[in-house]
GUKE-724769 format. One record per residue (C-alpha): residue number from 1; x, y, z. Coordinates in nm, 2 decimals. Example, Ala and Ser with C-alpha at 12.3 -4.5 7.8 and 13.67 -1.06 7.14 Angstrom:
2
seq_c1_c2_c3
1_1.23_-0.45_0.78
2_1.37_-0.11_0.71
END
This chain:
682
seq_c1_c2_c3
1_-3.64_0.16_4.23
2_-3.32_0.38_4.20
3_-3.52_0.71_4.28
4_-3.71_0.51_4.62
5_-3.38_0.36_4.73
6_-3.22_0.73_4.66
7_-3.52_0.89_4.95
8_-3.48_0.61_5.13
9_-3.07_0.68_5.17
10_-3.17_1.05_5.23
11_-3.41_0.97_5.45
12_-3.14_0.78_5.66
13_-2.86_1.06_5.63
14_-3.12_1.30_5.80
15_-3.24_1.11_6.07
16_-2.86_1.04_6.13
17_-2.80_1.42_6.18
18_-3.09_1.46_6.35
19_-2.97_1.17_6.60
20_-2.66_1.33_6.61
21_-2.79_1.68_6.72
22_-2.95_1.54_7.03
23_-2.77_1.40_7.36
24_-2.63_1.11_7.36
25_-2.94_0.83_7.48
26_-2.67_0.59_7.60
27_-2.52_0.86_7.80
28_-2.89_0.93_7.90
29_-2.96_0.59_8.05
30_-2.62_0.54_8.22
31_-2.67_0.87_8.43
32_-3.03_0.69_8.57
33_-3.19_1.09_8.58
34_-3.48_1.20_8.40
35_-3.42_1.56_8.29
36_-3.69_1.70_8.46
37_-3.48_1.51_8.77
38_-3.17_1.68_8.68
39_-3.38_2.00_8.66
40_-3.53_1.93_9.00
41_-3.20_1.87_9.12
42_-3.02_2.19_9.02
43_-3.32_2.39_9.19
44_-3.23_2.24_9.52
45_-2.88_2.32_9.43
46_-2.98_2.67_9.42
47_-3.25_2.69_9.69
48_-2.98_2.58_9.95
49_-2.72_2.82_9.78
50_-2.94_3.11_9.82
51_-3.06_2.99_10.11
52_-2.96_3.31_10.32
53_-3.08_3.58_10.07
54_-3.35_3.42_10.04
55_-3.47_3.34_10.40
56_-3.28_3.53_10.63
57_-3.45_3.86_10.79
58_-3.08_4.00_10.84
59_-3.01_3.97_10.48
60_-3.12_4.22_10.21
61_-3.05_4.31_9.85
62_-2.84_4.61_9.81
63_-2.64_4.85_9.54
64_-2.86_4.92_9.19
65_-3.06_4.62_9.32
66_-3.22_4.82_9.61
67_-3.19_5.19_9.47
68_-3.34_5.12_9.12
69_-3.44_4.75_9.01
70_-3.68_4.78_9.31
71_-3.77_5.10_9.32
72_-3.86_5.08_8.97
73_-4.04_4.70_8.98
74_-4.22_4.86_9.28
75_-4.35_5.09_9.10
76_-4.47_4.91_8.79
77_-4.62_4.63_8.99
78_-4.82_4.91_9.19
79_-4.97_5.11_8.88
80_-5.04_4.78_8.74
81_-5.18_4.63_9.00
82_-5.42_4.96_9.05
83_-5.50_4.91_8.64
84_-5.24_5.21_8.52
85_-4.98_5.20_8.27
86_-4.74_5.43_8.38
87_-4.61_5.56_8.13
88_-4.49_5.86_8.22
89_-4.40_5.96_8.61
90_-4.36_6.30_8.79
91_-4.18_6.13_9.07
92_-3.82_6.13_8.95
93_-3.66_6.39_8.72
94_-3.95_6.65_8.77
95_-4.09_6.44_8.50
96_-3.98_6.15_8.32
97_-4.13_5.86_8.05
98_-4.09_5.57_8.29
99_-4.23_5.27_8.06
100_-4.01_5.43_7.79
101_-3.67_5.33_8.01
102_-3.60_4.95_7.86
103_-3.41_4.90_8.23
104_-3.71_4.87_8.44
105_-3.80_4.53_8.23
106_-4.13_4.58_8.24
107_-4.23_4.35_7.97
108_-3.96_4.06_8.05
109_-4.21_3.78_8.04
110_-4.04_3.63_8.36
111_-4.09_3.94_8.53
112_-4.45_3.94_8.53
113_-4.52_3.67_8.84
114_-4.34_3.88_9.03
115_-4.56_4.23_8.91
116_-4.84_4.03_8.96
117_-4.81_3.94_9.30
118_-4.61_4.24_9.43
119_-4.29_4.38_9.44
120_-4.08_4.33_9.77
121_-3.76_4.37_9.82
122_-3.76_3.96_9.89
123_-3.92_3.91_9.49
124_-3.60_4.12_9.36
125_-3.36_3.78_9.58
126_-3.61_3.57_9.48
127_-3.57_3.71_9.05
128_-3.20_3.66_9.13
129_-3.25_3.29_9.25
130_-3.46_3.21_8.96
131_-3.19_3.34_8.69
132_-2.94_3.14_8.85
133_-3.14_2.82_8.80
134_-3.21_2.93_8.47
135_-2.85_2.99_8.42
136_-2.72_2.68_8.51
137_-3.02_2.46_8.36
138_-2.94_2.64_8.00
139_-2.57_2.55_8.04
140_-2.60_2.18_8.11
141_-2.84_2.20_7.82
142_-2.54_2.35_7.58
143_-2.28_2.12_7.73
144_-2.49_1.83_7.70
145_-2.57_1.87_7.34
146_-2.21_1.98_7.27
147_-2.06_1.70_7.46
148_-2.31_1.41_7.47
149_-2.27_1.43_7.84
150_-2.47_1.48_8.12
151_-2.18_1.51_8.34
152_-2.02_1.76_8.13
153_-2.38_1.96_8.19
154_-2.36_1.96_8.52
155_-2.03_2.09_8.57
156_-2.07_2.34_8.34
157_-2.36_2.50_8.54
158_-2.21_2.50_8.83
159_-1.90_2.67_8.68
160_-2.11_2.96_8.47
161_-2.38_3.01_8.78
162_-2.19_3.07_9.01
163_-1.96_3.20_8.91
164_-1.81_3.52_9.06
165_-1.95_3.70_8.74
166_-2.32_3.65_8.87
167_-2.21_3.69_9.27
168_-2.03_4.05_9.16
169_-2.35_4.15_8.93
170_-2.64_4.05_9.22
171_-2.72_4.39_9.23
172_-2.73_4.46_8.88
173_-3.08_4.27_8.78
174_-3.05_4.36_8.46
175_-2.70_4.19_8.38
176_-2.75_3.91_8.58
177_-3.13_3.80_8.38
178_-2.92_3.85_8.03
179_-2.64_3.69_8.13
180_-2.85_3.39_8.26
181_-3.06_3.36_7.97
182_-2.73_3.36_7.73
183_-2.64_2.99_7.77
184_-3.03_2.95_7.62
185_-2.95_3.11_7.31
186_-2.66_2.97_7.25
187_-2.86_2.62_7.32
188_-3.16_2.71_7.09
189_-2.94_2.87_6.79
190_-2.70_2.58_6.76
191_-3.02_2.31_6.77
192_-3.13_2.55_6.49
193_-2.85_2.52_6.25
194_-2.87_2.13_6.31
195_-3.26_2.16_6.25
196_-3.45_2.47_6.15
197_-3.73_2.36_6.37
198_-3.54_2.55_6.65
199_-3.55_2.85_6.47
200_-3.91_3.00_6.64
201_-3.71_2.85_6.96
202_-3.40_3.10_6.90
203_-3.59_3.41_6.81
204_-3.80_3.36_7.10
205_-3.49_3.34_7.34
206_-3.36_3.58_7.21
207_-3.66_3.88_7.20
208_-3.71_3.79_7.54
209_-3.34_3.85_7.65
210_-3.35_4.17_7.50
211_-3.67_4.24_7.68
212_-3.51_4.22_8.00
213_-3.38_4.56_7.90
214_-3.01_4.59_7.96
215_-2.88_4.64_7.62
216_-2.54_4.67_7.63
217_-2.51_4.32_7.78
218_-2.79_4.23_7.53
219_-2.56_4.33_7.24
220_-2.26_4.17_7.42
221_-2.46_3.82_7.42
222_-2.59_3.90_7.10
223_-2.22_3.91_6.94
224_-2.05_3.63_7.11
225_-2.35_3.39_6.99
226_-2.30_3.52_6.62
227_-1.93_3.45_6.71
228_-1.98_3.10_6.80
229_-2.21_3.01_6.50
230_-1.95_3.15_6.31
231_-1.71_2.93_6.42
232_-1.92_2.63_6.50
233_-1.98_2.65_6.10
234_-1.67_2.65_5.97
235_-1.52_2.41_6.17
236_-1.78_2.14_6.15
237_-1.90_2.24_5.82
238_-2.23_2.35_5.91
239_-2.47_2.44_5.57
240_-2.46_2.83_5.53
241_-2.81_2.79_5.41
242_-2.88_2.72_5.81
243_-2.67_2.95_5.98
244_-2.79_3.22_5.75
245_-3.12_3.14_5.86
246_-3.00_3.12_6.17
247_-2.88_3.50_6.23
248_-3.14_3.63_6.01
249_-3.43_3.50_6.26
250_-3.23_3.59_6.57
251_-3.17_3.93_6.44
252_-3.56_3.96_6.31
253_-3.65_3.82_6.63
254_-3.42_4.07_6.87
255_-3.59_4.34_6.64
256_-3.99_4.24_6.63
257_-4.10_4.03_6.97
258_-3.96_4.31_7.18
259_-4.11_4.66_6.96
260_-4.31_4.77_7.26
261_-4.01_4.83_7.42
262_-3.77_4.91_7.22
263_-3.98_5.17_6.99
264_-4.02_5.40_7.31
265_-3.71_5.28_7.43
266_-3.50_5.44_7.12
267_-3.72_5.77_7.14
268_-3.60_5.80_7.48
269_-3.28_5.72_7.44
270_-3.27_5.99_7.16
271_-3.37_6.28_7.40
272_-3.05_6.14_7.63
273_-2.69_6.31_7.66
274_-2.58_5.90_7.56
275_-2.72_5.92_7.21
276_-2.48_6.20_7.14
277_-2.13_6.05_7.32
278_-1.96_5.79_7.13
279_-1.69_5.58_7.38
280_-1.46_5.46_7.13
281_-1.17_5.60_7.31
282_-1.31_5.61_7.65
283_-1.48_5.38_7.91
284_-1.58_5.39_8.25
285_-1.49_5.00_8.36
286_-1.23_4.85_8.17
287_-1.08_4.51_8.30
288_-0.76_4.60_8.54
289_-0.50_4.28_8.43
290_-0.49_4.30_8.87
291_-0.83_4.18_8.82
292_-0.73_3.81_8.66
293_-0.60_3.79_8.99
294_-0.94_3.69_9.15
295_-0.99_3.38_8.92
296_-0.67_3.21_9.13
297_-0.75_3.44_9.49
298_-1.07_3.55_9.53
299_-0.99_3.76_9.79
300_-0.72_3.95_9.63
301_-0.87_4.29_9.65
302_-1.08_4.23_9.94
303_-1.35_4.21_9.80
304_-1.55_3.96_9.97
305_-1.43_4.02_10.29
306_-1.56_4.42_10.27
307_-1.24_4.58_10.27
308_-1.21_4.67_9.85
309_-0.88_4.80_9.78
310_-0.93_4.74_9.37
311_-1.04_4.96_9.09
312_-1.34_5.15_9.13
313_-1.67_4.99_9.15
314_-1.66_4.68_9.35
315_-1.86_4.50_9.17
316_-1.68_4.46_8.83
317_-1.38_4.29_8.92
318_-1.42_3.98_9.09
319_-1.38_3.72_8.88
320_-1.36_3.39_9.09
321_-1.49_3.06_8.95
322_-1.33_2.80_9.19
323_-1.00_2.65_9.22
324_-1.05_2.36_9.02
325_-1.13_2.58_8.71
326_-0.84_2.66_8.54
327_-0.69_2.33_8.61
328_-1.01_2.10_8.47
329_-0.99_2.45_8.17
330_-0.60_2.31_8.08
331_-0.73_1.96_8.01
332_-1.03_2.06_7.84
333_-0.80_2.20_7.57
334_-0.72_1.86_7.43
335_-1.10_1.84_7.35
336_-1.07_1.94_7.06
337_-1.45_1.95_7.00
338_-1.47_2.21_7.17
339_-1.14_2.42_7.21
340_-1.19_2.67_6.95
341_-1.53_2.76_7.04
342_-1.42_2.85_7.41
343_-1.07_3.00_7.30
344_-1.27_3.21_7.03
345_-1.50_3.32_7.28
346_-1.23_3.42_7.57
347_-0.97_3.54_7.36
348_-1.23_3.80_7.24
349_-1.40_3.88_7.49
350_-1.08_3.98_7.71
351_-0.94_4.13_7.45
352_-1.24_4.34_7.45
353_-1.25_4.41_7.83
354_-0.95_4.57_7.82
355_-1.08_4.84_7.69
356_-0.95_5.16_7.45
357_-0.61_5.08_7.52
358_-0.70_4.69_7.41
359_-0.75_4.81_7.10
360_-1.03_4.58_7.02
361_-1.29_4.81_7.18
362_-1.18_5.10_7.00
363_-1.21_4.99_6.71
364_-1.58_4.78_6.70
365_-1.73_5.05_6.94
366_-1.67_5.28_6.60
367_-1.97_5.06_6.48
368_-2.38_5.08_6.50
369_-2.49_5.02_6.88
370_-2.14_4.94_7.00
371_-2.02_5.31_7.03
372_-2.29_5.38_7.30
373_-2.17_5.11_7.55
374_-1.92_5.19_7.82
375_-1.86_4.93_8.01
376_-1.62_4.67_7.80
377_-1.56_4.45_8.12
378_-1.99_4.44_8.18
379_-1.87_4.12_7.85
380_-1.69_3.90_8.13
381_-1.98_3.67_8.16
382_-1.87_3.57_7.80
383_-1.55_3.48_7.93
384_-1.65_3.29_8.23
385_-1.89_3.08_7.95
386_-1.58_3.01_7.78
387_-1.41_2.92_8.07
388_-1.72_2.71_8.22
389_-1.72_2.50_7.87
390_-1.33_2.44_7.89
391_-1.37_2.30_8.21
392_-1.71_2.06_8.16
393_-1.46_1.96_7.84
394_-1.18_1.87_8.12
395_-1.43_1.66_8.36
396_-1.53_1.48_8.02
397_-1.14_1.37_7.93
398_-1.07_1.30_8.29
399_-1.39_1.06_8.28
400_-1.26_0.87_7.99
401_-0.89_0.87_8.15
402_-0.98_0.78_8.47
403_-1.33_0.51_8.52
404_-1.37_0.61_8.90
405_-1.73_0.65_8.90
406_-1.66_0.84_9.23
407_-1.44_1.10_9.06
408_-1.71_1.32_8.90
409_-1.88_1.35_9.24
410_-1.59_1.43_9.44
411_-1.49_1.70_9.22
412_-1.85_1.85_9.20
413_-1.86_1.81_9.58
414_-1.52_2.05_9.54
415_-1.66_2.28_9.35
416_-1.99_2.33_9.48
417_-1.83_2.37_9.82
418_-1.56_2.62_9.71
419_-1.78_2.82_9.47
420_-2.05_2.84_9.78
421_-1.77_2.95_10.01
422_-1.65_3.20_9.85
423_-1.91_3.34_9.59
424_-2.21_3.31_9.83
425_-2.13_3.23_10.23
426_-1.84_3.46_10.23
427_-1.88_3.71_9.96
428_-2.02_4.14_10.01
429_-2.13_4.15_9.70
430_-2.40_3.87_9.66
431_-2.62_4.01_9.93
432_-2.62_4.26_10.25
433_-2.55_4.14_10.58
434_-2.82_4.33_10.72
435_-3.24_4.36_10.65
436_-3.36_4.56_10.44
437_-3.55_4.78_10.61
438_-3.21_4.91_10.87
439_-3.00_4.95_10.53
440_-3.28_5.16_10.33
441_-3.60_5.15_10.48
442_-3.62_5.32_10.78
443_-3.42_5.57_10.59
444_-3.71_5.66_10.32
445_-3.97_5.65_10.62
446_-3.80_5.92_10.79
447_-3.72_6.11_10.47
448_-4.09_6.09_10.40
449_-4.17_6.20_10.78
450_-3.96_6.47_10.74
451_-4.10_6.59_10.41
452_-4.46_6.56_10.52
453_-4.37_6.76_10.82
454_-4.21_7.05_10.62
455_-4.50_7.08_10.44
456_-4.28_6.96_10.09
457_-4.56_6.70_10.05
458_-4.85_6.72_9.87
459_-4.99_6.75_9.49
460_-4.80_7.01_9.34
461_-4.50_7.00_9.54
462_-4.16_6.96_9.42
463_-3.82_6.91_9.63
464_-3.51_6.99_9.54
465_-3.17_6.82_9.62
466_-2.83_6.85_9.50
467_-2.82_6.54_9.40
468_-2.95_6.19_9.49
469_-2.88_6.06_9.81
470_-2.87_5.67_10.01
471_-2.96_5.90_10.34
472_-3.26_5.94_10.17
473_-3.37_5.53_10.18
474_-3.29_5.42_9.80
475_-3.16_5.62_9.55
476_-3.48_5.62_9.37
477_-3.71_5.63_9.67
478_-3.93_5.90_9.57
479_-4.13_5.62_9.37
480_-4.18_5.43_9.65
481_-4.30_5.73_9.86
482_-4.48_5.92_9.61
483_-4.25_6.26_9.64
484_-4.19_6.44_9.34
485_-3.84_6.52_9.35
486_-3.58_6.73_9.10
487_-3.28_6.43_9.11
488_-3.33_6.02_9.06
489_-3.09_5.75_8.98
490_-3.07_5.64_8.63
491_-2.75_5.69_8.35
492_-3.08_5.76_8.13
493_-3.15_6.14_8.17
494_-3.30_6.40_7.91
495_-3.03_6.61_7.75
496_-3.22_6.88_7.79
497_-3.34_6.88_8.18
498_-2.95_6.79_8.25
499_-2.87_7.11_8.11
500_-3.09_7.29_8.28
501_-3.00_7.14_8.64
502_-2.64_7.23_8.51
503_-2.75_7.62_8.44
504_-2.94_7.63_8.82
505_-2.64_7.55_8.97
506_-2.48_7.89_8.88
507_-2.90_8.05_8.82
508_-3.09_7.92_9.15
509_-3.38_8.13_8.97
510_-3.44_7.85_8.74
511_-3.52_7.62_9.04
512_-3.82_7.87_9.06
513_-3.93_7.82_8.69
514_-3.89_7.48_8.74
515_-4.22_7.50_9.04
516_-3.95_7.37_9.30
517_-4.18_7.42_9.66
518_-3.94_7.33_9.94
519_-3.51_7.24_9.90
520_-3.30_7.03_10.11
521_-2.99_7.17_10.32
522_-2.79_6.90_10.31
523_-2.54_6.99_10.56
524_-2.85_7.06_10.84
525_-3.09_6.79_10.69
526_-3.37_6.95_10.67
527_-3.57_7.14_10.39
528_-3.66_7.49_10.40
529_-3.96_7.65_10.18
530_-3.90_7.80_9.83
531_-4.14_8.11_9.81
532_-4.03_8.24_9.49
533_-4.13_7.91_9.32
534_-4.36_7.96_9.05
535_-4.67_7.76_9.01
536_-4.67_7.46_8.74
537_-4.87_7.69_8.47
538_-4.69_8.02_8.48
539_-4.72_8.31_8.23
540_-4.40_8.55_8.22
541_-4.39_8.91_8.15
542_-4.25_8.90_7.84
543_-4.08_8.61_7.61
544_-3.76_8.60_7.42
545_-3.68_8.38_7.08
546_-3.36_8.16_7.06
547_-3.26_7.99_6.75
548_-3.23_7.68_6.90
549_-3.15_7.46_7.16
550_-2.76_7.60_7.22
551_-2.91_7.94_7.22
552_-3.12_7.87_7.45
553_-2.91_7.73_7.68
554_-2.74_8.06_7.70
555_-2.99_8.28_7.75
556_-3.12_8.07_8.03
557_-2.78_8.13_8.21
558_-2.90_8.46_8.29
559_-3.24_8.40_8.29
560_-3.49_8.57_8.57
561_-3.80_8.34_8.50
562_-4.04_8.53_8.68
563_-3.98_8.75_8.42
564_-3.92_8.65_8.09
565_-3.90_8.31_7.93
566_-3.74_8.17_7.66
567_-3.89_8.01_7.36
568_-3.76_7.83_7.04
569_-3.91_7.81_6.70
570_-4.15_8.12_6.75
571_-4.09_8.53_6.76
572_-4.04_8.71_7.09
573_-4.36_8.82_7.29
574_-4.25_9.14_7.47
575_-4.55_9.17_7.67
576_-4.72_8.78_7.72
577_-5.03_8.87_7.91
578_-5.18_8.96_8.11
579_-5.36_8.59_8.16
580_-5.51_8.46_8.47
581_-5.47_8.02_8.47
582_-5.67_7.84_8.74
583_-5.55_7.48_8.77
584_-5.88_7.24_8.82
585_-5.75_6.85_8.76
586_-5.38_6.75_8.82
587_-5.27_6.35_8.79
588_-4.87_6.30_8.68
589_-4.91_6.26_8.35
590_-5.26_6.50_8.30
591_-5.27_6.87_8.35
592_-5.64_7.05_8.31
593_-5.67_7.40_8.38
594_-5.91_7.72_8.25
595_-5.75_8.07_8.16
596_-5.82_8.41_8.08
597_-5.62_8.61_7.85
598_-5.69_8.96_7.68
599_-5.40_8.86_7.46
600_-5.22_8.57_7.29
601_-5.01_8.42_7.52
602_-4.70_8.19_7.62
603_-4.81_7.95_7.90
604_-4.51_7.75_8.04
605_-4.53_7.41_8.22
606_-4.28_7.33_8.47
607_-4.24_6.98_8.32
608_-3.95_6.85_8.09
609_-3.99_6.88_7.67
610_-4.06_6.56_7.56
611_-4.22_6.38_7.25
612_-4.56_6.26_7.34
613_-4.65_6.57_7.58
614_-4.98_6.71_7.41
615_-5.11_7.04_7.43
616_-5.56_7.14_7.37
617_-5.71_7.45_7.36
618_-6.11_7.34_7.42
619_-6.07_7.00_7.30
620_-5.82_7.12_6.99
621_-5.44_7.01_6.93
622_-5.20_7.34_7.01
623_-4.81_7.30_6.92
624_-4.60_7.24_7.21
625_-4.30_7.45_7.22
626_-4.00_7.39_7.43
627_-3.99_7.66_7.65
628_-3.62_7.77_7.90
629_-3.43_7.52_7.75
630_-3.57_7.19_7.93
631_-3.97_7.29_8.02
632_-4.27_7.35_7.77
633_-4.53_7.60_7.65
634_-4.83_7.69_7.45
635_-4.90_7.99_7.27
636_-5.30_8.00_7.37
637_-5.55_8.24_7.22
638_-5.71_8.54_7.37
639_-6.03_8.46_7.55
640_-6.14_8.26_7.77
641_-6.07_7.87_7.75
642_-5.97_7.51_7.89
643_-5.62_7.40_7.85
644_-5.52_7.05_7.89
645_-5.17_6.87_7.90
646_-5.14_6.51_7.85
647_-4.88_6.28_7.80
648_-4.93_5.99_7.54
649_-4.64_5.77_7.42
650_-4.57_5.86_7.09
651_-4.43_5.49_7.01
652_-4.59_5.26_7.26
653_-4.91_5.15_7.02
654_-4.71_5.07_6.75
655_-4.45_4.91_6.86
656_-4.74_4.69_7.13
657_-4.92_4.61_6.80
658_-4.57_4.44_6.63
659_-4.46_4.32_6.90
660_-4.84_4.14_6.97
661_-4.81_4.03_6.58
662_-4.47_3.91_6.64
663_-4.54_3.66_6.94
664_-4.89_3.52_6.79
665_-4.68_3.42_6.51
666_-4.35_3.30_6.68
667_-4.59_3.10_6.90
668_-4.82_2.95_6.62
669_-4.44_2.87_6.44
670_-4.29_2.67_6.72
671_-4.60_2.49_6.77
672_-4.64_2.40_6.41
673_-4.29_2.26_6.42
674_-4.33_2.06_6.75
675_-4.62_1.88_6.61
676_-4.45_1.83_6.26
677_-4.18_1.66_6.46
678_-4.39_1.44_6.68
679_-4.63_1.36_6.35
680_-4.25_1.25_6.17
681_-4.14_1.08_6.53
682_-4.51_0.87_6.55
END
């Protein structure tokens, strides 16, 4: 009897803290909403705050929104839509692994509507609008849970969604998905340490945030969620059994459901100037203390009204989150459920933000993952979370203070109006005042006109510019037309090709090694032929060695390619040739081509060295060599033969297979648990 009153007891305790986990039913009733109603609700919220960007032909997206998320979504939707990976494109870069670059998202689940039915420059407004939504749906969630209030939900959407955080990042896709999907993990984890059944919920939120692809705020999410578990359980007490469980699955999770990215993703990054920079004492956008300004005038640098007059990059520093925030954030300190889980998170981050001089950043950018970000002041959206909870907190103690049942609506009615106002109506930075195609596509049409008419265009031809340009359309344009060009937009570039573009600037000669048909005056805007360019399979006179990489680098300063190459790892060739090579099949990533040579040989390619190229003589592997500095080479046998280049990701099938593994079983988890709780429930 003893031992079935003792299960009973137990029995009660957990259903207790089970109860307790879960919002408030009372609370539930007396708000007369369903949650899909409340859902329903913030949509139209959103709909009619995006209203513009969405529907308006004399609005556009602009910034990193137009010249890469686009470009690159484009792209992706096109090859896939035509049944191509592309895994590597000739388009940008003379060459570049373009699935292998985690920023183009290709495998973000929510994404995929949009690749499926076509990229526009509308989809990219419309990805925005949906990220807002989720946004402020997954922070009502939290603040419901945390506060047993739907109210307290509400306003703390509103607060973290629009929020001058999201309006300043519109352009930047990348940080505005993670940043929306943070108050989801956050949501899931803490349900998990309650009940482990969330754990398949928390690991899938958070592989799929990291699969949006923007790691550094990926790794800033990542940290202030292990930050609020930490304090979440040692201040209510929380088993460590749980929370252990709890990181471990979110770290497993962030590591296995998104392999297919991240596998390539690391290669690439590993070929990059960024794997060998550490920022621990320097950072290109570190919070300006004129910046806290904007949370109490949001027009104190001008920045929605077009005239800027802050720190660089306009769309860092404006902070705005309406003027009832900091006042509703004040009284939301005397909640004490929740003060220290906001103050941790603000006090943190800002200290954070400030960058090298902070202190803070120096000294955790020393560790794994953290030295390679730049961009302390990209963590603000941790801030305005904090911020946003302090406040729903406020609305909470001014509900039990005051019983107006009018009161919570007229302060929403505030802050929806001012946060519209100022973050949307009357802000630059959430969307252009002008259509797409004045702003950037008339601009690529005529680049491509002029191009074609030059005779630049074509397979096989390369264009050079100094650099990238927005009179050429977007800065990454030459996806969208199909123009292989020398530059691109991305802070992803191969070490080695960066180099090289560095050495052409005082060698133009390399510009001819690298098979560059036609260059751009700038000044005259127009291009002029390059008849000194080699072709893409060249064979130079004669071949010198260099020990390596740096030696390399200094031979090519001097370098005469139609000459003489330089190759690593093997012994000069000081006569290479005489070989005739006849080019039959060319596709991006696919060279084929049939040669003669009386002797062995050094073939170059004017591509960039990078993992996964492969080189056959006749259907057998050949070493690849990197050849003047940044391009490759064979050494082929005398005779007469086939010779084929191809790229294959080196990383891809591996990391596909885990992360296919991965989700099967993730999936199979969470729906074991949900039907273990509805069996326990019936």
């Amino acid at each position: 009897m003893r031992v079935a009153r003792y299960v009973e007891m137990s029995s009660r305790s957990r259903r207790r803290k089970a109860i307790a986990a879960q919002p408030d039913k009372a609370t539930v009733k007396s708000a007369g909403l369903s949650i899909p109603m409340i859902a329903l609700l913030f949509a139209i919220a959103v709909l009619l705050f995006y209203a513009v960007p969405l529907f308006d032909s004399a609005a556009s997206i602009q910034w990193d929104a137009a010249d890469y998320h686009y470009t690159a979504q484009k792209y992706f939707s096109d090859e896939l839509r035509a049944g191509h990976l592309p895994f590597w494109t000739p388009y940008l870069f003379s060459g570049m692994p373009f699935l292998a670059d985690p920023q183009v998202g290709a495998w973000y689940p929510l994404n995929w509507p949009f690749f499926l039915i076509g990229i526009t420059p509308r989809a990219i407004e419309w990805e925005t609008a949906l990220h807002c939504f989720i946004a402020a749906f997954g922070a009502f969630l939290f603040a419901r849970d945390l506060f047993r209030s739907r109210w307290a939900g509400v306003f703390c959407g509103a607060f973290y969604a629009l929020s001058g955080f999201f309006a300043g990042h519109s352009s930047h896709t990348g940080i505005f998905q993670t940043a929306a999907v943070f108050p989801w993990l956050l949501w899931a984890g803490l349900r998990a340490v309650h009940s482990l059944r969330w754990l398949p919920a928390a690991a899938i939120v958070a592989g799929s945030m990291v699969l949006i692809g923007h790691f550094q705020t990926a790794l800033y999410a990542l940290c202030a969620f292990a930050l609020l578990v930490a304090v979440d359980s040692v201040k209510e007490r929380r088993p460590v059994r749980n929370v252990a469980f709890v990181l471990g699955t979110v770290a497993v999770g962030c590591a296995v459901l998104p392999a297919a990215m991240t596998l390539p993703g690391l290669e690439f990054t590993s070929q990059t100037e960024r794997s060998t920079v550490s920022y621990s004492q320097s950072a290109n956008a570190v919070l300006a203390p004129g910046a806290l300004l904007t949370m109490l005038s949001p027009d104190h640098y001008h920045a929605p009204e077009g005239n800027y007059s802050g720190p660089q990059d306009i769309t860092q520093f404006y902070l705005y989150q309406g003027i009832l925030l900091l006042p509703l954030a004040l009284v939301g300190l005397t909640v004490a459920r929740v003060r220290w889980l906001a103050l941790a998170l603000i006090v943190s981050a800002t200290w954070y933000a400030f960058g090298p001089s902070g202190g803070l950043y120096s000294l955790l950018s020393r560790l794994p993952g953290l030295r390679s970000v730049r961009s302390p002041i990209h963590d603000w959206f941790i801030v305005a979370w904090g911020l946003a909870l302090l406040a729903a907190a406020g609305v909470s103690a001014l509900r039990a203070r005051f019983t107006s049942r009018w009161l919570p609506f007229a302060l929403l009615a505030v802050v929806m109006g001012d946060l519209w106002y100022w973050n949307m109506d009357h802000n630059r930075l959430a969307y252009a005042r002008a259509s797409f195609e004045s702003l950037y596509g008339s601009l690529e049409q005529r680049f491509a006109e002029v191009v074609a008419g030059s005779g630049a265009a074509g397979p096989l031809a390369r264009v050079w510019a100094p650099a990238d340009s927005p009179a050429f359309g977007p800065l990454n344009g030459a996806l969208d037309s199909r123009i292989e060009v020398t530059y691109g937009y991305n802070p992803l570039f191969l070490r080695r090709y960066a180099r090289y573009m560095q050495a052409s600037r005082t060698n133009p000669r390399l510009l001819d090694s690298l098979a560059v048909t036609a260059k751009l005056d700038v000044p005259h805007g127009r291009f002029f032929p390059n008849p000194a360019a080699l072709p893409r399979l060249s064979v130079p006179q004669s071949v010198a060695t260099a020990a390596g990489a740096e030696d390399s680098a200094r031979q090519i300063a001097l370098l005469d390619p139609s000459r003489q190459g330089v190759v690593e790892g093997r012994p000069a060739i000081p006569a290479n040739g005489p070989a005739t090579i006849q080019l039959t099949h060319y596709q991006g990533d696919f060279y084929r081509a049939h040669y003669q040579a009386s002797l062995a040989t050094l073939v170059r390619l004017s591509v960039p060295y990078y993992p996964g190229w492969r080189a056959e003589i006749d259907g057998q592997p050949q070493p690849l060599l990197p050849v003047d500095l940044a391009l490759m080479g064979v050494i082929v046998p005398a005779g007469d033969h086939d010779l084929v280049f191809r790229y294959h990701s080196d990383w891809f099938a591996a990391g596909a297979l885990v992360s296919l593994i991965a989700w099967i079983a993730v999936i199979a988890w969470a729906v074991s648990s949900f039907r273990g709780r509805v069996t326990e429930s019936q």
